[in-house]
N, CA, C and O of each residue as an XYZ file, in Angstrom:
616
protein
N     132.740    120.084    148.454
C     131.668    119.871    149.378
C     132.092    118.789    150.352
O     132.698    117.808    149.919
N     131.773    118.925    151.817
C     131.800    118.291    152.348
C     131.101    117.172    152.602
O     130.232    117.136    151.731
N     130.954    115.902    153.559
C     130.865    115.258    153.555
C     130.554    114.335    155.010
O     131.606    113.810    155.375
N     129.376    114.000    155.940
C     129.497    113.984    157.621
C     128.414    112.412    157.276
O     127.485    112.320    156.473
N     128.994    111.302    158.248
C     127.812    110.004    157.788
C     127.140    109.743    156.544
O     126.149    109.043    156.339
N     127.806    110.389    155.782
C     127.363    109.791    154.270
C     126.493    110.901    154.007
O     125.917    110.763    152.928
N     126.182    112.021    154.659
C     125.191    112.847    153.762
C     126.352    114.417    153.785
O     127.257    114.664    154.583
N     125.891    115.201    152.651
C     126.705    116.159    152.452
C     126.182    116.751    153.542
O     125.128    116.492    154.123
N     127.308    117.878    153.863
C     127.403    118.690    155.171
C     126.447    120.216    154.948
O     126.359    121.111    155.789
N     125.845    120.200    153.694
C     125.009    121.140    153.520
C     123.359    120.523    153.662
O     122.591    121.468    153.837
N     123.015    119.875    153.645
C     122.314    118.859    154.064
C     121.923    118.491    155.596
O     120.732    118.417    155.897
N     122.990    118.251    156.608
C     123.302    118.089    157.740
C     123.246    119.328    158.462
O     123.175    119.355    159.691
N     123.282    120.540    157.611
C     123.169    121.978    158.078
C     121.425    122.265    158.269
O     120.950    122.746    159.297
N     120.613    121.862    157.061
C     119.453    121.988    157.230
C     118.767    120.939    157.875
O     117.546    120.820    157.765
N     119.500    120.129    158.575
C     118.731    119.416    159.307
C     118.796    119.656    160.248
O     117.973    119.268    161.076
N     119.834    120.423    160.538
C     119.871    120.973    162.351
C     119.021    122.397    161.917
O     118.504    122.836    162.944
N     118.818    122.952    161.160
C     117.656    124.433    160.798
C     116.247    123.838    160.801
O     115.325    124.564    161.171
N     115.964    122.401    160.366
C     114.521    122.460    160.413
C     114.231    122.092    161.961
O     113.126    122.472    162.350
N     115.096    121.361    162.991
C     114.842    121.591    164.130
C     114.793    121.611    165.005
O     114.427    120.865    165.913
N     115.571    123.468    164.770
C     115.163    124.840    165.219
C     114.003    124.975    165.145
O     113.254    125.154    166.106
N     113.492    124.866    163.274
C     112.336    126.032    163.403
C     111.062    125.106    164.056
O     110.083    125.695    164.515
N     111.152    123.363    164.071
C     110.382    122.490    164.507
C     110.281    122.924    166.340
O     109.247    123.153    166.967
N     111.515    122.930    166.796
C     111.110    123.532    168.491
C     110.526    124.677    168.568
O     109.728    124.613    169.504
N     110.495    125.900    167.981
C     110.007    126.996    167.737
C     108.742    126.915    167.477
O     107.920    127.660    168.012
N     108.367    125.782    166.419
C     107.035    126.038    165.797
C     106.031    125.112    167.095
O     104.854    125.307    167.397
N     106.681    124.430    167.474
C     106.092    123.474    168.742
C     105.384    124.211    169.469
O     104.154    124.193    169.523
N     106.469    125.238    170.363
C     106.200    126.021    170.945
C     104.557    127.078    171.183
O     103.740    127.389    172.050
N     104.905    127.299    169.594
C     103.867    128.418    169.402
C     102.177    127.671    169.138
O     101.929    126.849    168.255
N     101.101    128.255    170.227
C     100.048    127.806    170.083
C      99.242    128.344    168.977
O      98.416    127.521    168.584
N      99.224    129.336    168.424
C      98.054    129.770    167.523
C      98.536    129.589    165.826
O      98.320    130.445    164.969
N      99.180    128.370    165.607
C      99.436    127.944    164.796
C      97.916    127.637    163.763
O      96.954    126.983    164.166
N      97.975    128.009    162.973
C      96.715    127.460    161.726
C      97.240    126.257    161.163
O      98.445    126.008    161.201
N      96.440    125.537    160.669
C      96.731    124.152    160.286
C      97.658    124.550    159.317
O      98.828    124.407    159.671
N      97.436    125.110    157.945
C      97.785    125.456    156.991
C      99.141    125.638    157.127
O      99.972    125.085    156.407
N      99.478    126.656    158.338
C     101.118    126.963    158.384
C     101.645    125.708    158.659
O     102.514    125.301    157.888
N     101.289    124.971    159.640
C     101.844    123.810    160.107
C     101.927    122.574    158.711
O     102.925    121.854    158.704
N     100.943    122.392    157.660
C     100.596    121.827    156.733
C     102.032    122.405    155.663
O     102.838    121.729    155.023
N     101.931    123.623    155.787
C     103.215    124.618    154.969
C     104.347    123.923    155.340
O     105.073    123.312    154.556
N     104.566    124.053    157.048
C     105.915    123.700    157.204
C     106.541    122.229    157.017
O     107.702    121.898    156.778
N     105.481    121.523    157.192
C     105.470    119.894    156.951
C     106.333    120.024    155.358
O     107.547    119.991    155.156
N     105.315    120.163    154.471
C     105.373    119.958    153.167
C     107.293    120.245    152.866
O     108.108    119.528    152.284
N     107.465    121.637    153.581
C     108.691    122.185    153.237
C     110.033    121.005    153.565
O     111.026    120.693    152.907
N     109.404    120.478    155.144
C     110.188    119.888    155.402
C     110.168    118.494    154.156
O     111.312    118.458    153.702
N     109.702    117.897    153.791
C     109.247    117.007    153.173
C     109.951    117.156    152.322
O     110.941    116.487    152.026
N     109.514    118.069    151.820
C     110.466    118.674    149.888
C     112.364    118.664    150.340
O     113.153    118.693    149.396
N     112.753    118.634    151.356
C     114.364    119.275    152.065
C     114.474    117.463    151.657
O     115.220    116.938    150.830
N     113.547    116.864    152.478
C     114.576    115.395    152.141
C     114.261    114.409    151.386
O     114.724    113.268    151.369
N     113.030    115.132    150.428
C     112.810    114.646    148.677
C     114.115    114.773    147.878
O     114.579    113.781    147.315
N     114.852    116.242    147.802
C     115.793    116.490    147.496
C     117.419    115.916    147.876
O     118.349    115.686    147.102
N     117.353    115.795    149.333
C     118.676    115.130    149.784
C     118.744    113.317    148.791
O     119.743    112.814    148.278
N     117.065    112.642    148.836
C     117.102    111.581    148.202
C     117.794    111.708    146.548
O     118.631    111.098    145.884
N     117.036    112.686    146.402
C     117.484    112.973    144.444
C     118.264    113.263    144.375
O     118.753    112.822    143.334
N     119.532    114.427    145.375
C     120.566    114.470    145.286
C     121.366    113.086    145.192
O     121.924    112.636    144.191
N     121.295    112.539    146.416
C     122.526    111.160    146.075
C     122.351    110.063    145.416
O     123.165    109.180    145.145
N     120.509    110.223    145.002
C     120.298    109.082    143.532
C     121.203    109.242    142.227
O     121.769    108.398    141.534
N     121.131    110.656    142.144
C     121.876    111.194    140.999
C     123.453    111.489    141.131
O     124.112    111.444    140.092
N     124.024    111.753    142.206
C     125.361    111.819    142.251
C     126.243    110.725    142.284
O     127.469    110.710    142.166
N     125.148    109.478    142.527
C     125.968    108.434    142.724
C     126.072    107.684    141.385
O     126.676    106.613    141.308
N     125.476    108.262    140.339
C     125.980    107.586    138.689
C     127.378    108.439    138.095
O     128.178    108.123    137.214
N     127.309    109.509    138.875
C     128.844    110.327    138.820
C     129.751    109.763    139.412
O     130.765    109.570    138.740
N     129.756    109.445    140.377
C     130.660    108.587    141.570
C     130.824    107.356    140.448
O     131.957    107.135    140.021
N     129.966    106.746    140.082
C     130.742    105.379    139.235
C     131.197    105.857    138.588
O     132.417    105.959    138.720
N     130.552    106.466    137.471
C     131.748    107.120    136.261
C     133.178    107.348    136.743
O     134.154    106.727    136.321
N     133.196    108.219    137.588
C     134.403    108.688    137.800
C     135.551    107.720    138.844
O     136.781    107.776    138.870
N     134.673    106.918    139.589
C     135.646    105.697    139.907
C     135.923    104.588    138.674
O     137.100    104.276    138.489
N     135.141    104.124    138.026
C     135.095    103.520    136.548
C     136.151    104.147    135.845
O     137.001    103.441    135.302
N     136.225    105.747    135.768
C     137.237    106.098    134.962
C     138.682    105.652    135.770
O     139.615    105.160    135.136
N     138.746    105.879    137.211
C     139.871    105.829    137.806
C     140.504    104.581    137.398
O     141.587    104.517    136.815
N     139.799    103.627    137.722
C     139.846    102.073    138.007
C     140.465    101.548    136.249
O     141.428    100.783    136.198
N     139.934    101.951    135.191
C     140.175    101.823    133.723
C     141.593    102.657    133.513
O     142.339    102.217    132.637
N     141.984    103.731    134.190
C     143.398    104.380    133.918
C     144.309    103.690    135.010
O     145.300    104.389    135.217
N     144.292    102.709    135.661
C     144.710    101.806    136.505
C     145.389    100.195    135.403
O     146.461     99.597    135.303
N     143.729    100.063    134.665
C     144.170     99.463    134.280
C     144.587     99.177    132.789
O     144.891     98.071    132.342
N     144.541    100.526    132.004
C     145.327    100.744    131.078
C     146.544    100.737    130.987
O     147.102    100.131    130.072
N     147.288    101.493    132.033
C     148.443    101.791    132.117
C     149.279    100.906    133.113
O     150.394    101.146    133.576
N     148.648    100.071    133.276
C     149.237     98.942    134.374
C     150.596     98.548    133.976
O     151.345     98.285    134.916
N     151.054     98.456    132.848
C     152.113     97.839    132.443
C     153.306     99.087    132.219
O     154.432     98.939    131.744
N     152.677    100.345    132.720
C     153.880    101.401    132.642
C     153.879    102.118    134.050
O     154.473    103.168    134.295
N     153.264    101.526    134.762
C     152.755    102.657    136.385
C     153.911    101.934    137.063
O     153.856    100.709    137.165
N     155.221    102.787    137.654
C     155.863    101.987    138.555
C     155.334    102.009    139.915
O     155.330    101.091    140.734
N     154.778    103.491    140.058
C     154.121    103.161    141.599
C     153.391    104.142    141.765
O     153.469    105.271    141.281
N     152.361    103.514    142.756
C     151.450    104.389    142.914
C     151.431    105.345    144.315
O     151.439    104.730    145.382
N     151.404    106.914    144.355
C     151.396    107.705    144.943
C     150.029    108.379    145.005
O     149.084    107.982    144.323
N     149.950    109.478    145.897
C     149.179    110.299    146.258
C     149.165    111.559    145.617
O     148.296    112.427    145.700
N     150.454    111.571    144.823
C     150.958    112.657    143.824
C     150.235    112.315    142.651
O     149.492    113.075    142.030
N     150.523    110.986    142.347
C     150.462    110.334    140.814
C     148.712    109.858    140.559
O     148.347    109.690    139.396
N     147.818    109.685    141.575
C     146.734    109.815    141.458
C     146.290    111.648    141.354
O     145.760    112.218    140.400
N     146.595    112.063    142.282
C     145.941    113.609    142.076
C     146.419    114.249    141.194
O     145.644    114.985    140.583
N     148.128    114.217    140.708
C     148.499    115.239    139.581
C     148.151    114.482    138.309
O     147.660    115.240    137.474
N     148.262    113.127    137.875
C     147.685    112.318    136.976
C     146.484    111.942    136.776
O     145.897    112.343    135.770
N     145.838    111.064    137.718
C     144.437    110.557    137.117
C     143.488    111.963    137.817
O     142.900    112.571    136.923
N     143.348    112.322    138.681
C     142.494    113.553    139.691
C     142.316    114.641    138.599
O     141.227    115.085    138.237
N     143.621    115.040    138.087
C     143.936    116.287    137.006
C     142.709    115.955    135.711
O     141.753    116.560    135.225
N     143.367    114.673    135.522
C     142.755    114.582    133.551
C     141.432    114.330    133.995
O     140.589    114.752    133.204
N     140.839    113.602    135.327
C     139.365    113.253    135.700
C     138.461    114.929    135.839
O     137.271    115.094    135.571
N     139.311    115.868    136.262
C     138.616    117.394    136.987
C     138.573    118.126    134.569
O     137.702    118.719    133.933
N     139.614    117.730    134.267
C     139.445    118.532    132.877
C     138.692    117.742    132.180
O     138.354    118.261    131.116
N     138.085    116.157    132.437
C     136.790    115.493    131.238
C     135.777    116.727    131.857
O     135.256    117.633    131.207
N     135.667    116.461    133.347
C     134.111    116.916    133.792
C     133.932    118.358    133.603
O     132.883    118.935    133.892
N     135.127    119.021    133.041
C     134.948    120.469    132.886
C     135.011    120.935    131.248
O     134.920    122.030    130.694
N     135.218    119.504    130.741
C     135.149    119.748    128.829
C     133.861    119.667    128.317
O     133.062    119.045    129.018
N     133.507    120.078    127.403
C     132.270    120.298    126.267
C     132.209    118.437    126.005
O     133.192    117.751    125.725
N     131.153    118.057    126.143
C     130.787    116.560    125.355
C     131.144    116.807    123.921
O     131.852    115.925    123.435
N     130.886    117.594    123.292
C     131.041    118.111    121.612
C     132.306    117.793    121.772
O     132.137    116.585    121.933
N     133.125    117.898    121.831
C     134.808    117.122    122.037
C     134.827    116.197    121.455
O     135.203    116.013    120.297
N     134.056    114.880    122.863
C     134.412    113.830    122.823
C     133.273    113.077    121.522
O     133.623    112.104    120.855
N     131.794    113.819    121.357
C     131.176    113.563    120.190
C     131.831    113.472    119.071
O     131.774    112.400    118.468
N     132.634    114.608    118.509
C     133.198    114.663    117.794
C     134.782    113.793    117.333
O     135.305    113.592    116.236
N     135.132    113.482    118.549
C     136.445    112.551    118.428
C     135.603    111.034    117.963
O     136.018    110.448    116.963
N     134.575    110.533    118.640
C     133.445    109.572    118.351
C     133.277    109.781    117.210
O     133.708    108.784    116.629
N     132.868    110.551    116.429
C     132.447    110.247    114.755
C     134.017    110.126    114.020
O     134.270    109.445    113.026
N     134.898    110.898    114.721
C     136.193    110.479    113.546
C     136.336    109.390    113.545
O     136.340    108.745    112.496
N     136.527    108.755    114.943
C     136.429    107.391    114.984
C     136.311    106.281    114.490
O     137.143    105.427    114.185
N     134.727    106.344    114.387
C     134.312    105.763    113.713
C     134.162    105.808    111.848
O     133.823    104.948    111.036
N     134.479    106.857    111.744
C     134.904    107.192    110.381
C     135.922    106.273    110.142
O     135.824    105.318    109.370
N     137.422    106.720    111.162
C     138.105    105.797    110.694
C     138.124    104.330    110.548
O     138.506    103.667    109.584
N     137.643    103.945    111.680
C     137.095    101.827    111.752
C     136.626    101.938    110.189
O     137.348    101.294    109.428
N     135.194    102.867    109.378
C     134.554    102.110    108.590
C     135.879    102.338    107.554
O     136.095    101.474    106.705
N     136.720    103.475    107.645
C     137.649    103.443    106.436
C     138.552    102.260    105.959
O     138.649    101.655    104.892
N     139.332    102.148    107.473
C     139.783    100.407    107.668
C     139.363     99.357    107.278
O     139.983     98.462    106.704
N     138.201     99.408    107.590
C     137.091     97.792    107.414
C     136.597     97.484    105.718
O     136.250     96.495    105.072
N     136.781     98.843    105.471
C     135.939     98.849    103.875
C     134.035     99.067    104.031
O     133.222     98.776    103.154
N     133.744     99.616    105.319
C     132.659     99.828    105.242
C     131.760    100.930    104.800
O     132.283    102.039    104.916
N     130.706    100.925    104.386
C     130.073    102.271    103.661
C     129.978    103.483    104.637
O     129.360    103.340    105.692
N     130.605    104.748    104.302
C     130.875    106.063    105.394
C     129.601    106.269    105.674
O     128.696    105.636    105.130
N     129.454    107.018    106.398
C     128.205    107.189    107.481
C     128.071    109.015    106.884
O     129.039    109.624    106.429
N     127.200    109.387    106.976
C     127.144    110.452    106.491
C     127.822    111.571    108.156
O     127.527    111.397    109.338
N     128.947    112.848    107.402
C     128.915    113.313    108.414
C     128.386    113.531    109.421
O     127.251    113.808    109.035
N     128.377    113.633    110.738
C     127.700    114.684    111.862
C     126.190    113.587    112.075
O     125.216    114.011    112.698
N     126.215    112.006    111.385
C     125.192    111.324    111.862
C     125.712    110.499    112.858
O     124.939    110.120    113.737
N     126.990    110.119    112.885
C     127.657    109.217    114.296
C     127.509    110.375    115.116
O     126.585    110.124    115.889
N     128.042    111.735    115.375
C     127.911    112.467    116.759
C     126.459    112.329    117.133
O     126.185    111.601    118.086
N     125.358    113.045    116.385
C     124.384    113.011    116.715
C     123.655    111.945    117.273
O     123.015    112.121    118.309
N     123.682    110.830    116.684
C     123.150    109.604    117.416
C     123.855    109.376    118.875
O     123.172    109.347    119.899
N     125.153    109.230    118.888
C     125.633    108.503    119.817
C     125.474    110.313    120.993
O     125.281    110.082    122.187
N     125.550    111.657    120.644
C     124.478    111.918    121.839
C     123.152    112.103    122.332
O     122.770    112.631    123.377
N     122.405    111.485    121.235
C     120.895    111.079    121.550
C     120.731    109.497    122.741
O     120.003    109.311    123.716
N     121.587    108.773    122.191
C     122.041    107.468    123.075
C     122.414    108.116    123.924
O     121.432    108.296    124.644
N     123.659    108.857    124.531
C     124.099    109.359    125.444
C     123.069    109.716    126.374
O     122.821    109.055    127.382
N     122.398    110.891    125.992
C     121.592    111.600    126.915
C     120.406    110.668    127.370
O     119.942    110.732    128.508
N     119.782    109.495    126.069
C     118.570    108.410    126.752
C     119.257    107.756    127.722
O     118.531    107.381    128.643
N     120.745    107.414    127.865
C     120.492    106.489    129.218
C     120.717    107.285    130.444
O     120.651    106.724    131.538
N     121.021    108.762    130.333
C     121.516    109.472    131.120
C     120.147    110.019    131.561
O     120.024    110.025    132.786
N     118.969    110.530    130.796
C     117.825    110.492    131.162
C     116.918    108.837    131.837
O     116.522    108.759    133.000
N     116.808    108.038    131.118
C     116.487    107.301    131.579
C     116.948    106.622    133.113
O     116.181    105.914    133.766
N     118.498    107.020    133.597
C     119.116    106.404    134.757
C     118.940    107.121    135.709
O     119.011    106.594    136.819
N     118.622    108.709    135.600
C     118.714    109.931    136.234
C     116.860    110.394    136.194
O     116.545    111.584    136.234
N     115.838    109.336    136.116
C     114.711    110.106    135.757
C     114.238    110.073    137.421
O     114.130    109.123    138.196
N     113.978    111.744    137.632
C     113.336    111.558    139.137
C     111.914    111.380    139.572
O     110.775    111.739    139.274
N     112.623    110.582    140.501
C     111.148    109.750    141.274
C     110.193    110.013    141.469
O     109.095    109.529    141.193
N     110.829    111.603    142.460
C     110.094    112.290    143.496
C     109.507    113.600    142.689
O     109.329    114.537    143.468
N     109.221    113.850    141.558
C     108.767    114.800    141.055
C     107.530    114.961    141.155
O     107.073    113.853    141.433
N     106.387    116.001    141.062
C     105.208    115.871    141.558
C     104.573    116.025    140.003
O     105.156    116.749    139.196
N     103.265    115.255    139.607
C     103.020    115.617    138.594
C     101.623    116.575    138.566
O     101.223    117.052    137.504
């Protein structure tokens, strides 16, 4: 998706369509309130949505700069240099296959995990399949809670 002054270019498309249909609807005298009330609302709802769109895309945007910025500085002590190759075929690559993997993955790598720490530590095991489950009940509350929209009508 593109991208024009900070708003996506599909976005920027319906803003040059509503007005169109705004000179058009100007135009026309035997307008009923109602239609005009219709077209308002519609317009209204177009940039309720553009808002909820980039409320919500922009906790993706951290993640995924967060992830960049953390494989920067993991590997700091083995990166001889940084390219345009070595970001897109390296960090771009493994960033496009998290956002296209099953969470159940990484849930599941999370409870071995932690299986293993309590094995290490000498701590009492956790009953299977109760570390995944929690930690994506946590998951999804802050992901609901960070992502809850504003503009919803009740």
């Amino acid at each position: 998706m593109g991208w024009l002054n900070g708003h996506p270019i599909f976005f920027i498309m319906i803003e040059e369509r509503i007005k169109i249909l705004s000179d058009y609807l100007s135009k026309q005298n035997n307008l009923t309130w109602m239609e005009r009330k219709a077209f308002n609302d519609t317009v209204e709802y177009c940039y309720q949505l553009e808002r909820n769109f980039n409320d919500k895309t922009i906790y993706l945007e951290r993640l995924c700069s967060w992830y960049i910025d953390h494989m920067f500085e993991l590997y700091q002590d083995t990166i001889d240099e940084v390219s345009f190759e070595f970001i897109r075929d390296i960090i771009l690559r493994k960033l496009k296959l998290i956002l296209k993997s099953s969470p159940e993955y990484n849930y599941l790598s999370i409870e071995n995990n932690i299986l293993a720490l309590d094995i290490r530590n000498g701590n009492e095991l956790k009953p299977y399949g109760s570390v995944k489950e929690s930690m994506k009940l946590f998951v999804r509350d802050v992901i609901v809670y960070n992502t809850d929209n504003k503009y919803e009508t009740t």
